[in-house]
N, C-alpha and C positions, 0 to 999 in steps of 0.2 A: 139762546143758541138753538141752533135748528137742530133737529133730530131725524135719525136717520128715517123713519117714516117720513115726516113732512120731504124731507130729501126724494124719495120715494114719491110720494103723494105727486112733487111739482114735476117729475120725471114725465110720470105717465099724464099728466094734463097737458104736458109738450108733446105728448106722441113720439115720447126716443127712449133713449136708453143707453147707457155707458158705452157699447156695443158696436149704439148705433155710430154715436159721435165718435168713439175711434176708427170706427168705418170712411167715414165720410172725413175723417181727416187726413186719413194716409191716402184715399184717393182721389182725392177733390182736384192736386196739378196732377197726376195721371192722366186722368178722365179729361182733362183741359187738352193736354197734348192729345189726346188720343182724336178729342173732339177735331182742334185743329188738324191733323193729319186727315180725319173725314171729310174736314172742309176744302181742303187741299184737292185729295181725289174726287171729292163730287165734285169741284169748280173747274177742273182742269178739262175735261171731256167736254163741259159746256160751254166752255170760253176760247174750247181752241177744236174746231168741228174736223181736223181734219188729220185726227192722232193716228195714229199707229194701231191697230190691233192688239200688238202685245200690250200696248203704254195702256190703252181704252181696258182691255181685261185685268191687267193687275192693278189699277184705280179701282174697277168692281170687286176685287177680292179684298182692295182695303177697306171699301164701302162696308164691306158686309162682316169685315173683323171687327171692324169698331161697331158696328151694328150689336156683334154679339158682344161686346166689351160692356154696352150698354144694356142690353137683356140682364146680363149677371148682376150689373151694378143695380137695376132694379130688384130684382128676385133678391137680392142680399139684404136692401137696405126693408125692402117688404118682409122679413122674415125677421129683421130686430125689431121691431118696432113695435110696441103691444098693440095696438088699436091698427089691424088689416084693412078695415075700409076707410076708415080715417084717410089714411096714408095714399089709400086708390084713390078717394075723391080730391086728396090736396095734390095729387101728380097726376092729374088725370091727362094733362098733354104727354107725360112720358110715355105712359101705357099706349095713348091712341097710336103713336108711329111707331110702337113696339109690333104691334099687332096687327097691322093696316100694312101692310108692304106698300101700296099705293101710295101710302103719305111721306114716303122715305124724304122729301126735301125739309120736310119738319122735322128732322135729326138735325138739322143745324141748326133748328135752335135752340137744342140740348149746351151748344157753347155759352147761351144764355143764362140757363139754369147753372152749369158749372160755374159760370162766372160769377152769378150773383153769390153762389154756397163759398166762396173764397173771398169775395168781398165785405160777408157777413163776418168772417171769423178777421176778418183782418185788423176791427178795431180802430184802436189811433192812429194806422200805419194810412188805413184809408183815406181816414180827414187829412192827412199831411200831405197825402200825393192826388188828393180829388181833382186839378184839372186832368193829372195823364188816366186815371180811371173812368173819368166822363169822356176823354175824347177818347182813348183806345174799346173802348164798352159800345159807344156808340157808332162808329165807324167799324166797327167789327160785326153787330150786329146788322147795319146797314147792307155791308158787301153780303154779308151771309141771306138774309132776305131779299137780295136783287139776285144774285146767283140761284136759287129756288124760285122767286117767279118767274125768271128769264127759261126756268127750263121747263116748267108747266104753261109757258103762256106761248111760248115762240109760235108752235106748229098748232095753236090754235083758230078754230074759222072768227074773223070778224076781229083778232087778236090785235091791240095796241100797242101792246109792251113786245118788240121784236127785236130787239137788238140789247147791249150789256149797258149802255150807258142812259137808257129812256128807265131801266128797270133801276137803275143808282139814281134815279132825277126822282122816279114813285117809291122807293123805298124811304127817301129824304121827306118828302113830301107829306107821309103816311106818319114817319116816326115820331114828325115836329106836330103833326093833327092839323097843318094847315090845309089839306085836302081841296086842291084846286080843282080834280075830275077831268086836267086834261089827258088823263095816264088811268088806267083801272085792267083790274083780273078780270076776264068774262067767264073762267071756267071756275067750279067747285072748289077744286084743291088750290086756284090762284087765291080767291076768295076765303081760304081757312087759311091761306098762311099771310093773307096783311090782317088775319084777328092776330095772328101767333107774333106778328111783329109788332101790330097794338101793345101788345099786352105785354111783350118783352121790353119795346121801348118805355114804358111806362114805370115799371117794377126798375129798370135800369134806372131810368132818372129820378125817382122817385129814393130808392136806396142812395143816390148818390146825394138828393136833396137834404134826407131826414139825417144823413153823416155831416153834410155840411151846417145845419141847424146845430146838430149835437157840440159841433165842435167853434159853434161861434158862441152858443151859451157856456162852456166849457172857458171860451177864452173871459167872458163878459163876469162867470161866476169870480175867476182867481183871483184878482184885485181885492175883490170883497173876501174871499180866504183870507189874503195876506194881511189886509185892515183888522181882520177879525184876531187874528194870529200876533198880531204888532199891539194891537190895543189889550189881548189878557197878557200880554210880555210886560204891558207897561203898569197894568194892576198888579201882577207878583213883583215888580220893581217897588213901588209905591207902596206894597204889603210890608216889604221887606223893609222897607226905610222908616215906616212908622211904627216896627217893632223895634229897631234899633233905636229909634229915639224914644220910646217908652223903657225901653233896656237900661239907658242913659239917665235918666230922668229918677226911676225907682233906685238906680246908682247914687246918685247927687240927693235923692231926699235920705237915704239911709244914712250916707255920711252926715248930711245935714243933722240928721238924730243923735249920730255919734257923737258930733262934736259941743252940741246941745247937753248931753248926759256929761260929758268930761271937763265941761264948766266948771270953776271953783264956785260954790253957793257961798 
């Protein structure tokens, strides 16, 4: 039986904490919505150049609430967690567009990281629906990485990717790794965010690969369960029936003695 030390022990070798995981569980679809609603207001000013002022400013104020929705959620989850750098070098993308105002189009692919923390806890429920988690995962990530290059690459000199549908054609292109080179970022920040799409398509397919693995040896293990389950069912059968006939038996030879003794000599 495990003891509360080892309990202990396997905690902090995780880098969390009862804390932590209640943290992250009450806000994992918070932070999703919140995410989406971010993606919403950065996408819409990009994709439609010729809003309103009012419409254009209050997209910036949602920008920057979810912005700070995402500072907290860091600063929270960095302050349960025993092991401080640990935690900075395994989020190290969080922190960079925390702190970088520059790289503000890399908050979109914080819906990444939400989505992966919710697909982790979802268990069984993921292997059962893994095509709509792989297409909705991956078409979401898509739009949200053509939406951030489109708006770092438009109004640059020598720029390829100028329009919304060339940056959905390199976003596809980038996430599958077949990388044709007729599409590419020329600037810094286009170039940091097809790493961030790398690395998100990757981790996305990848969690979605190792649930469907899980869940094809899950189906491949039960057969052999129920074999295993049916053949000790048939040895306590088989137990039971050759006590009953030794029952039977030491019955019939006792009588046999009886009736052996009550002989007239």
């Amino acid at each position: 039986m495990e003891t509360t030390a080892d309990a202990l022990a396997d905690v902090s070798k995780r880098n969390t904490s009862p804390a932590y995981e209640k943290w992250v569980g009450a806000t994992s679809w918070p932070l999703l919505v919140v995410a989406l609603i971010f993606l919403v207001a950065y996408a819409l000013p990009i994709l439609q150049l010729g809003l309103e002022p009012g419409v254009r400013d209050a997209c910036h104020l949602v920008i920057w609430v979810a912005w700070a929705a995402f500072v907290l959620d860091y600063l929270v989850r960095l302050a349960l967690v025993p092991r401080k750098r640990r935690f900075v070098r395994q989020n190290w993308l969080d922190l960079l567009f925390l702190i970088i105002p520059v790289l503000r189009p890399l908050a979109i692919l914080r819906l990444v990281t939400v989505f992966l923390v919710i697909d982790r806890h979802a268990g069984a429920r993921l292997r059962a629906r893994i095509g709509l988690y792989l297409t909705g995962g991956t078409a979401l990530l898509v739009f949200a990485a053509a939406v951030a290059i489109l708006d770092v690459e438009r109004g640059a000199p020598d720029a390829n990717i100028t329009n919304f549908w060339d940056a959905v054609w390199w976003a596809c292109v980038t996430v599958t790794t077949v990388g044709y080179g007729d599409l590419y970022p020329v600037t810094g920040l286009g170039r940091l965010i097809a790493v961030g799409l790398m690395v998100g398509g990757i981790a996305l397919l990848g969690i979605v690969t190792a649930s469907f693995a899980s869940w094809l040896v899950e189906l491949v293990s039960k057969p052999g369960s129920q074999r295993e389950r049916s053949r000790k069912e048939e040895v306590r059968v088989l137990r039971r029936e050759v006590e009953t006939l030794r029952a039977l038996l030491d019955q019939r030879e006792v009588a046999e003695r009886q009736g052996r003794a009550n002989e007239p000599r």
